[in-house]
C-alpha positions in Angstrom: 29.1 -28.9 -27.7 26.1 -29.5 -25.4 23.3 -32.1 -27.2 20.1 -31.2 -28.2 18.5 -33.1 -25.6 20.5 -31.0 -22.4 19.2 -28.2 -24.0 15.7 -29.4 -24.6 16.1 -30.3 -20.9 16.8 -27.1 -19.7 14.1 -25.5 -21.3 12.1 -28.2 -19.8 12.7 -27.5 -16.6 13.2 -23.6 -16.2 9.5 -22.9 -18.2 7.2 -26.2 -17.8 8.8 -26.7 -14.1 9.8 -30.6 -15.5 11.9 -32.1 -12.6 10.0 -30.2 -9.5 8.9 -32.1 -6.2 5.6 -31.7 -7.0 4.6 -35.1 -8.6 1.9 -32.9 -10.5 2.3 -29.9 -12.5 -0.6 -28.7 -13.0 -1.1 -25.8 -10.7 -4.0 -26.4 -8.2 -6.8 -23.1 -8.2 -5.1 -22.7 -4.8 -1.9 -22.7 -5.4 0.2 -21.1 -2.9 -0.3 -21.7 0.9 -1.4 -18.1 1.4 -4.5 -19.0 -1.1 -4.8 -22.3 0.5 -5.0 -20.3 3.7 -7.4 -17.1 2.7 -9.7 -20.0 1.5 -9.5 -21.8 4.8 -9.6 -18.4 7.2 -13.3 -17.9 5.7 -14.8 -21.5 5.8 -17.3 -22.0 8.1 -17.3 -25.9 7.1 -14.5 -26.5 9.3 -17.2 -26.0 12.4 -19.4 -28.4 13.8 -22.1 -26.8 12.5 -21.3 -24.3 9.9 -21.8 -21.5 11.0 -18.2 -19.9 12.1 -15.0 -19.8 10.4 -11.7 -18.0 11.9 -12.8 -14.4 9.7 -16.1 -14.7 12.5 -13.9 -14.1 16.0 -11.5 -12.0 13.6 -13.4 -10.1 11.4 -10.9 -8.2 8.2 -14.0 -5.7 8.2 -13.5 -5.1 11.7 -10.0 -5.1 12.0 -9.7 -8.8 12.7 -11.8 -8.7 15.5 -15.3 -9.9 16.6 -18.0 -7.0 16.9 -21.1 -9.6 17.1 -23.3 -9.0 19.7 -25.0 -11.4 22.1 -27.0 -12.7 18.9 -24.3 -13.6 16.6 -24.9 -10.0 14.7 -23.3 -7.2 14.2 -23.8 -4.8 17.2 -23.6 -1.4 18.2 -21.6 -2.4 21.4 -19.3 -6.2 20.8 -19.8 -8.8 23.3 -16.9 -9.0 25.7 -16.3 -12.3 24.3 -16.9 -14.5 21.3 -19.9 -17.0 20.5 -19.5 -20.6 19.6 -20.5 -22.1 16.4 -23.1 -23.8 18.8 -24.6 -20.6 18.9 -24.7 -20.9 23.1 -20.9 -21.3 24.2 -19.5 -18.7 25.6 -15.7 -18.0 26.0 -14.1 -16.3 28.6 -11.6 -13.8 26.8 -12.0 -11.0 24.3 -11.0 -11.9 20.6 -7.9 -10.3 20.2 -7.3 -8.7 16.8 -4.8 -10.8 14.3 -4.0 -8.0 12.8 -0.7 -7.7 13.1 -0.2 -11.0 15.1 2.7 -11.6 12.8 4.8 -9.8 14.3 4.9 -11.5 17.8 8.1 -13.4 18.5 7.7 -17.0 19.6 6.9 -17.7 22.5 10.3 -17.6 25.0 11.5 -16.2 28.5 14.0 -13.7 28.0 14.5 -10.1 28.4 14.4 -6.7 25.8 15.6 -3.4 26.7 13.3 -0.4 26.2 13.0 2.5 23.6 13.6 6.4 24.1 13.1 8.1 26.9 11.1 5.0 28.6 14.6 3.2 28.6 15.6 6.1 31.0 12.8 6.0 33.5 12.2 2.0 32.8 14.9 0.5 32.2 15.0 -3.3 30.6 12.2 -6.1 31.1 12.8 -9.5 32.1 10.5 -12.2 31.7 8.2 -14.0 28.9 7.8 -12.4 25.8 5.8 -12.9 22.5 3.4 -16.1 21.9 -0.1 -16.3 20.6 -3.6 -15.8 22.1 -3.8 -13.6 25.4 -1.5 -15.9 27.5 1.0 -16.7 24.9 0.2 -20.6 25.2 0.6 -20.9 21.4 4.7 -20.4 20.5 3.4 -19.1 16.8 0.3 -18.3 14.5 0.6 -22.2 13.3 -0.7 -23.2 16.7 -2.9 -20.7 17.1 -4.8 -21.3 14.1 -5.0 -25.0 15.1 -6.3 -24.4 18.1 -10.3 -23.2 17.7 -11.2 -25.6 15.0 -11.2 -28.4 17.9 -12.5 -26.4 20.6 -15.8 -27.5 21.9 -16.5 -23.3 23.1 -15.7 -22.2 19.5 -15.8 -23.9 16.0 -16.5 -27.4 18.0 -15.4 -29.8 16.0 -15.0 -33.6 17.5 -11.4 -33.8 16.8 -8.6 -33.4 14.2 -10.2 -36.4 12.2 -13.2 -34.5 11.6 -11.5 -31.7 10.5 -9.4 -33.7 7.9 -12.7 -35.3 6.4 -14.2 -31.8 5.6 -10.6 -31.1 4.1 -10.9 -34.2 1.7 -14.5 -33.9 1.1 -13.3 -30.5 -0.7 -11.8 -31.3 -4.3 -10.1 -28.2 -4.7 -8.7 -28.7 -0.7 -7.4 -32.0 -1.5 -5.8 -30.6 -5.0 -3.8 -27.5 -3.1 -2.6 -29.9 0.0 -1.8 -32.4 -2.1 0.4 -29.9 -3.8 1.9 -28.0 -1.8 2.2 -30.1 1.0 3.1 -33.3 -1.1 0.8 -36.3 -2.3 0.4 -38.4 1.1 -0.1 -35.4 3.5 -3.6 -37.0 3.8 -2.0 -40.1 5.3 -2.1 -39.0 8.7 -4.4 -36.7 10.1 -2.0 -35.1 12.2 0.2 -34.1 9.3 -2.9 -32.8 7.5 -4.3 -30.8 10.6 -0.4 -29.4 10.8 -0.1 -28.2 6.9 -4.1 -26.5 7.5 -3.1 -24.5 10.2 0.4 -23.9 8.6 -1.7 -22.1 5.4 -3.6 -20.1 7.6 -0.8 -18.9 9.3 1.1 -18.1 5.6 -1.5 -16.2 5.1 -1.6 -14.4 8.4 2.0 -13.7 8.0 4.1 -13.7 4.5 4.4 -10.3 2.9 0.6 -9.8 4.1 -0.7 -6.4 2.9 -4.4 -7.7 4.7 -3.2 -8.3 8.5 0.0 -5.4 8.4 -0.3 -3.0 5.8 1.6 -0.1 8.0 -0.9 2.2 6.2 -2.6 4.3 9.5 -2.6 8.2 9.5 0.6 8.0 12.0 2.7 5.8 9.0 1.5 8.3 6.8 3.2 10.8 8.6 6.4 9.3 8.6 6.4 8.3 5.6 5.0 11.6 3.8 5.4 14.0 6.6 4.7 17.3 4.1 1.6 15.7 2.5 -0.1 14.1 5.2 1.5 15.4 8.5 -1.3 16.9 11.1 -1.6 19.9 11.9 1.3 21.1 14.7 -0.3 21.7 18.3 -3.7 19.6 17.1 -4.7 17.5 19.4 -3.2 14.3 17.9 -0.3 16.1 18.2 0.1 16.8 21.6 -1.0 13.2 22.3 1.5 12.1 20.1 4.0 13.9 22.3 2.5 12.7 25.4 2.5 8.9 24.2 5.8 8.6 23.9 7.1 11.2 26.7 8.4 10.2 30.1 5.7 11.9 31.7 3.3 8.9 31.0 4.6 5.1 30.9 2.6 4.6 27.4 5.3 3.6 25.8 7.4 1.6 28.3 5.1 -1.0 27.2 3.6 0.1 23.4 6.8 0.8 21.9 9.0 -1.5 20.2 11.4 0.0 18.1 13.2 3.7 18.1 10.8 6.3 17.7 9.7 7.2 14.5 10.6 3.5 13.1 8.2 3.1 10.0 6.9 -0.7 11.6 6.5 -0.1 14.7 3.9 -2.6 16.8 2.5 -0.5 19.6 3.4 -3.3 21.5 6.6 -5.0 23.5 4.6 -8.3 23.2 5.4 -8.2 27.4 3.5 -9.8 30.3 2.2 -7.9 32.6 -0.5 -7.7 35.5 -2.3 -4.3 35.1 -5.0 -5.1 38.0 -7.8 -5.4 35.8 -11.1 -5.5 37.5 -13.0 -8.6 36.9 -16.1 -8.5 33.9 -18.5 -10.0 36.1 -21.0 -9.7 33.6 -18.9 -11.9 31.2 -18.6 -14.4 34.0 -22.7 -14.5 34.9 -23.9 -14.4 30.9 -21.4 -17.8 31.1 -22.9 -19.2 33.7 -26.3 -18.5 32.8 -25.6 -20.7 29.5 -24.4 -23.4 31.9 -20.8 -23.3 31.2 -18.5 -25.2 33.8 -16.6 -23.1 35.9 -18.1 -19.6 34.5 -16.7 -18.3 37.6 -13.6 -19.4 38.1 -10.5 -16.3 38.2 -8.3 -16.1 35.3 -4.5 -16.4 36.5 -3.5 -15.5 32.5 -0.3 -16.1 32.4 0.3 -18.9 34.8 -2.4 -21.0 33.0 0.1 -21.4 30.1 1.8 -24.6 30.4 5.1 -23.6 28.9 5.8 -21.5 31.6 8.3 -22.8 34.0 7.1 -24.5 37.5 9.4 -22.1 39.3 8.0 -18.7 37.8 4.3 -20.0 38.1 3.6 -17.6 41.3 4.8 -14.9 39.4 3.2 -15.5 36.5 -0.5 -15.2 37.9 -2.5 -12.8 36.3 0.0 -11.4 33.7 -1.2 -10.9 30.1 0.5 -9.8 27.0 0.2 -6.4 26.1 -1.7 -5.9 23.0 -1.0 -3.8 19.8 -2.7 -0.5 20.3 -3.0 -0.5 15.9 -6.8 -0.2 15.0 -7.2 0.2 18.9 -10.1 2.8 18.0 -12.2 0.2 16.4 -11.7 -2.5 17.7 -13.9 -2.5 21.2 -14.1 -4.0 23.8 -10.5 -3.9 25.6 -8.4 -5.9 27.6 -8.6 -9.6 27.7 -11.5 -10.0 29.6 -13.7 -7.6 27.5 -14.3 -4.9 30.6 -14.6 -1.9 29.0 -15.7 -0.5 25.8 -14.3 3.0 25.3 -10.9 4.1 25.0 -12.1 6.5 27.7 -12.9 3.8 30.0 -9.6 2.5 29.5 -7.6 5.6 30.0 -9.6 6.5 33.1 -8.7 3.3 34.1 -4.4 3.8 33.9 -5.2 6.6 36.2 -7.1 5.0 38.9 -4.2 2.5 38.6 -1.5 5.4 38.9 -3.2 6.1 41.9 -3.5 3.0 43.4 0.3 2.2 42.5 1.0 5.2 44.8 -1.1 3.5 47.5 -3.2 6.3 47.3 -7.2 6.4 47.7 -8.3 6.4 43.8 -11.7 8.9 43.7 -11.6 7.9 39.9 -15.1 6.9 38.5 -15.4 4.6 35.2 -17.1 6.9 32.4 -18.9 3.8 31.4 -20.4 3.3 34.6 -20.0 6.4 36.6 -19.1 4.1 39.1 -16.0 3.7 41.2 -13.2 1.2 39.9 -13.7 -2.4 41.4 -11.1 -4.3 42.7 -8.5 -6.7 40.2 -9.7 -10.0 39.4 -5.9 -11.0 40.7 -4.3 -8.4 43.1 -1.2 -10.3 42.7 2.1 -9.1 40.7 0.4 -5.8 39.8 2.8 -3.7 38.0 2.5 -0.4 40.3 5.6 0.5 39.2 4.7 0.8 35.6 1.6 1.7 36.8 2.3 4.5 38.8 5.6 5.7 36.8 3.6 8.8 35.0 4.7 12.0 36.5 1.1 13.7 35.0 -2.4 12.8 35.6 -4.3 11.4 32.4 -7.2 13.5 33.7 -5.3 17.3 33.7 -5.3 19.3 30.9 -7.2 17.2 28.1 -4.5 15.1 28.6 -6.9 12.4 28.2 -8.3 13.4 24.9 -5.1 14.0 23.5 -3.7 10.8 23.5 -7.3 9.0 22.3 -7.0 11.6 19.3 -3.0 10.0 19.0 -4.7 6.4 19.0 -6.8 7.1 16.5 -4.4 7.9 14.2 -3.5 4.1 14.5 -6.0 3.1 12.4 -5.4 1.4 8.9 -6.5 3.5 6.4 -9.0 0.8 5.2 -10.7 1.1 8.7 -10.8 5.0 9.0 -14.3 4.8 8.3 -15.3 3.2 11.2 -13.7 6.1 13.3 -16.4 8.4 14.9 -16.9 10.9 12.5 -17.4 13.7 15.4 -14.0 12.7 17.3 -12.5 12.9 13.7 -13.2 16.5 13.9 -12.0 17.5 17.0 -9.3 15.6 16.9 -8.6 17.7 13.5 -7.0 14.2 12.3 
């Protein structure tokens, strides 16, 4: 027969949590590591100043992205890129969105074969895959989250000590580290800076209704195709049909999974050089605010220094390709910040069908009404992506069609911020 005291034991342990690793038992107010991280996502301590935390670049009322305007406000139109705490730096690529950032692979060189009908008429990709930030540098959201406390162009901090003081300055900080992370965690700062940017990136990631709820008018479909279906031969619709068609290379690049898969990222997470034009704008408000080499060309890719020596060349100019969920409101696009429509854009993959053909492209940006300058890097273009699509994006409201499909990307929680008027005819 088993003594009192096993059993009083057992009962110990399985309700009080006696016996844990945790040298305290008293839950912290924080007390998981996606708390610990929410908490840390909106402090603005953790900048030089105080005055920008990670929710300022990446916004969850703006789809994780930064819509302040040259002032630090919100605008009508974003800035291309995002504002330092200092309230004068300037950096040099557009904020991508972390929604959905989770689902990026690490960083790695491999190769992935395509979905549906763009396997036919694409084939397989080979090359680097997945990573964080625009150029993959970070292998996971852990190392992208450490990266902007410490950098002088965004939350500026000094260094990783600095960081770690405002940590321990914070009872409740110092409570949940100590916690989770075990007592001494605060015995060397790189250990400390490590576990912050590990919370942040729990709460980025695990189970995270916030950054991937798979919630958008297009899941709704799937997932309730009687209730909240749209109506056949709308304009949605169609651009639904064309997305994903092999008349237009969409998808050989925004598609991850099989068609009609319920998570699907709008994104292969490949590199690619598109032949964006260069935002000289970007590059002269930069050098008007004194920033050091404010006009020197963005290679992407090749400036990541995981990349190997020998695929350097090739690498120039390459960026990952970005989730097109909450694409509709979350302006400006591509990683330089270059245009501010989804019209723009699309216009855009036409003049670059066209030039892929090594054709004279007549097509005019609708922001500008201006011809399409040059890349910023006419090197590795991918004309034959590029100029793949059997159909002009131009023809037959082709165009509108697949800007009414992208809106119906958007997380339900963001479907106000869709333009009410495009709503309509879009009949989404």
């Amino acid at each position: 027969m088993k003594s009192k005291i096993y059993w009083a034991v057992v009962l110990c342990v399985s309700l009080l949590g006696c016996g844990s690793d945790n040298e305290s038992d008293v839950q912290p107010k924080l007390s998981s590591k996606q708390l610990l991280g929410d908490s840390l996502f909106h402090d603005k301590n953790l900048s030089k100043n105080g005055t920008q935390s990670c929710a300022s670049c990446h916004d969850p009322e703006a789809g994780f992205t930064d819509q302040r305007d040259e002032h630090g406000l919100s605008g009508n139109t974003a800035y291309a890129a995002s504002l330092g705490d200092d309230g004068l730096s300037l950096g040099d690529r557009n904020a991508p969105t972390a929604a959905y950032a989770a689902l990026s692979p690490e960083f790695s060189k491999g190769a992935r074969q395509r979905q549906g009908q763009q396997q036919v008429t694409h084939g397989s990709y080979s090359g680097y895959l997945g990573g964080q930030f625009w150029d993959g540098r970070e292998s996971n959201l852990a190392g992208q989250a450490g990266g902007p406390p410490t950098n002088p162009l965004e939350m500026g901090m000094t260094d990783k000590a600095a960081v770690v003081e405002v940590l321990t300055s914070n009872s409740e900080y110092v409570e949940a580290f100590e916690y989770l992370y075990g007592s001494d965690i605060f015995n060397e700062t790189d250990a400390a800076y490590d576990a912050m940017a590990d919370a942040i990136a729990e709460f980025e990631s695990i189970d995270s209704e916030e950054f991937f709820p798979f919630d958008s008018k297009y899941d709704r479909t799937l997932a309730f195709p009687v209730t909240y279906q749209y109506p056949y031969e709308s304009k949605a619709s169609i651009g639904e049909t064309l997305f994903f068609s092999s008349d237009f290379s969409c998808a050989a690049c925004h598609q991850l999974n099989a068609l009609g898969d319920r998570q699907e990222a709008f994104t292969s997470f490949e590199y690619h050089n598109i032949g964006v034009p260069e935002n000289t704008e970007l590059k002269t408000q930069r050098n008007n605010r004194g920033i050091d080499n404010a006009f020197t060309i963005d290679f992407g890719l090749a400036n990541n220094s995981n990349v190997l020596a020998e695929d350097l060349d090739a690498a120039k100019g390459k960026f990952k390709v970005p989730t097109l969920r909450n694409i509709a409101v979350t302006a400006p696009y591509m990683h330089n910040g270059v245009f501010n429509t989804i019209e723009g854009v699309l216009a855009f993959y036409e003049h670059a069908r066209i030039r892929g053909r090594d054709e004279i492209s007549t097509v005019e940006n609708p922001e500008t009404n201006t011809l399409f300058t040059e890349p910023e890097v006419d090197l590795n273009i991918a004309h034959d992506l590029l100029s793949a699509s059997s159909k002009s994006l131009l023809d037959d409201g082709n165009l509108e069609a697949i800007e009414c499909f992208l809106m119906t990307l958007t997380d339900e929680k963001y479907e106000h911020l869709l333009d009410p008027a495009k709503v309509a005819t879009c009949n989404i």
